[in-house]
N, C-alpha and C positions, 0 to 999 in steps of 0.2 A: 574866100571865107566860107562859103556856099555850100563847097565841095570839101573841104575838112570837116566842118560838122556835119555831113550825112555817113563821111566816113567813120567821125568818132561816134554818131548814133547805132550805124550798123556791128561795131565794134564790143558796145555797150547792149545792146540786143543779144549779141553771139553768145556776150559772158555771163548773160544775166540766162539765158537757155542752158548752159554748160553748167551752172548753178542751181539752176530746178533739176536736171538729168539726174547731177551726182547727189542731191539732197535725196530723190528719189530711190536710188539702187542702196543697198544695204554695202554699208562701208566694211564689214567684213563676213566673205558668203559662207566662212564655215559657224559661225556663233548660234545660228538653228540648231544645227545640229548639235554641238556641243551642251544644248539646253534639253535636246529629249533626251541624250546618252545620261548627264545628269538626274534629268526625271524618270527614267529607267531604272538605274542604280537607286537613287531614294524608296522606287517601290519593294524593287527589291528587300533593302535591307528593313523595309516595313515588314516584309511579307515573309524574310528569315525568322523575328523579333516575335509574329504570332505565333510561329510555329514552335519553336523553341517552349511559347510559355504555355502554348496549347498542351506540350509534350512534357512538361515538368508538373503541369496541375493534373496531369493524369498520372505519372509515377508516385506525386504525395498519394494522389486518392487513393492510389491502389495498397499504396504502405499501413496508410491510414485505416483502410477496410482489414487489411492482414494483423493488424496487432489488435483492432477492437475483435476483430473472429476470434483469433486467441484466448482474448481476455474474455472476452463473454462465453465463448463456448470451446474451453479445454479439452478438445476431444484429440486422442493421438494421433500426432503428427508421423510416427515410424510405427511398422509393425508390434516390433519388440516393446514396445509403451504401453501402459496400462493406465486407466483412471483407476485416482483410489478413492474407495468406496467412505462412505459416511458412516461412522462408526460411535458416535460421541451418542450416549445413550443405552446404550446394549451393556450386557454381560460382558467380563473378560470374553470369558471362553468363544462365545457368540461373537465378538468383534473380530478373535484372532483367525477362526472358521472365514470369515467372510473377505479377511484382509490376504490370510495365504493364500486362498482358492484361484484369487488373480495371479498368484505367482509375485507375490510380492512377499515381504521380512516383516513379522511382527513383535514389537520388544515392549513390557510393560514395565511402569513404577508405578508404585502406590503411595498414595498423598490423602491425608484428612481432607476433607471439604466441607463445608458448613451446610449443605442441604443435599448433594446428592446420598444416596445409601448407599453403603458399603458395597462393592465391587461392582459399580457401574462405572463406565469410560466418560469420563470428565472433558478431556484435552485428545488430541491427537496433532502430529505435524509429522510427513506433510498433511494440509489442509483437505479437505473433501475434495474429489472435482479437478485435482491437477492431474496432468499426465505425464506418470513416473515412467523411468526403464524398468525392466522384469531384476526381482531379486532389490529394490530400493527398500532399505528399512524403512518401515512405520513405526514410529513413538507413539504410544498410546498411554496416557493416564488416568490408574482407577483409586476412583474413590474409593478412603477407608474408612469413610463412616465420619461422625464428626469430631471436631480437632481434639485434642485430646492433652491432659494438664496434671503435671505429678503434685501430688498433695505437701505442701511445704511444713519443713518443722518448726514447731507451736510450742512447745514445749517452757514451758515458766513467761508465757507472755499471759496479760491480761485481756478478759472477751474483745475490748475495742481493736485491739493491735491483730487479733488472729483473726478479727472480720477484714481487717484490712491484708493482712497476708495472702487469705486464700483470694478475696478479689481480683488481689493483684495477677493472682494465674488464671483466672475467669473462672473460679472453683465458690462457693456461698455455703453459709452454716445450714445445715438440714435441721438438727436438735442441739438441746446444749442437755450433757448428762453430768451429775455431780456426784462424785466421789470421794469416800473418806481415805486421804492417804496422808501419812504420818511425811512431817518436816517440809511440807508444802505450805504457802501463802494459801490460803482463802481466795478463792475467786481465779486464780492464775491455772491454765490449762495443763493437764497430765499426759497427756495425749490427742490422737483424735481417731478414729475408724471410718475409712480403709486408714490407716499408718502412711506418716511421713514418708515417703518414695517411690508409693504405688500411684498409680494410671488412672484417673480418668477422665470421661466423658467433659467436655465445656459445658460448665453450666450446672451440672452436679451437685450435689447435695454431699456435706462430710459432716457427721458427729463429732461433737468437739465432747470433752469431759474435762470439766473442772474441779479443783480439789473443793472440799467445803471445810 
């Protein structure tokens, strides 16, 4: 009995050492490694992810700085480009001087305008400050003075109706003159001076005449 249990104690010793060894050694030796080639790769694909955004916030900036230079300061982009000059204000004559001289087209209309005087540039497009090719037409428009309203016919209406007629063209009674003419109503208009069909000014003053 003596000698069996020293054998199953040394037995029991052996297995319980062979149980600390293997608990101790790493049950599989490549898994280290498999763990820095992993944490390698992760930094990497950190380190692609900067770059990349580093390298896209610098292409907006730089688009971003190219279209505000544009826009704030239109200066020619190609030889053949001209800025067109600021013209709205001047003389025809004096705007179309200053518009060909760059080598650019200058074409005018004339348009009434309610305050500038007569043959002053109103409008132009293109706008001041852009930069055109050489030979780009300029639109330029000049004032003709202000708007202007043909004298309506009055003829056998009574004073209220012909203040309202010329109102309505933006035209007002200056005088009322009264006149003797045979087979007329009393009070109803014979005419007026300037005459039904003529031109003018907004605002105007027309003599009206009534029969008496």
């Amino acid at each position: 009995m003596g000698l069996f249990r020293s054998r199953k104690s040394r037995a029991g010793g052996d297995e319980r050492k062979e149980r600390q060894t293997t608990a101790g050694r790493p049950t599989n030796p490549d898994q280290p490694r498999k763990a820095k080639s992993g944490e390698r790769w992760s930094l990497r694909r950190a380190l692609r992810f900067v770059l990349w955004l580093v390298a896209g916030i610098a292409v907006m900036a730089g688009a971003g700085y190219l279209v505000v230079a544009v826009w704030l300061f239109p200066a020619p982009l190609l030889p053949s480009e001209r800025v067109v000059p600021r013209v709205i204000g001047l003389g025809e004559r004096e705007a179309r001087r200053q518009i060909e001289r760059l080598g650019l087209v200058a074409t005018a209309v004339s348009e009434p305008h309610p305050t500038a005087a007569a043959g002053l540039v109103t409008w132009q497009d293109p706008p001041p400050g852009v930069a055109a090719p050489r030979d780009t037409r300029v639109r330029v428009t000049v004032s003709s003075g202000l708007p202007r309203a043909r004298v309506p016919e009055v003829r056998g209406m009574d004073l209220a109706m012909v203040e309202r007629m010329l109102a309505a063209v933006g035209l007002r009674i200056e005088t009322i003159d009264t006149v003797a003419v045979k087979g007329r109503t009393p009070g109803s208009a014979t005419g007026t001076t300037p005459a039904a069909g003529d031109s003018l000014q907004i605002g105007r003053g027309v003599i009206v005449h009534l029969a008496r």
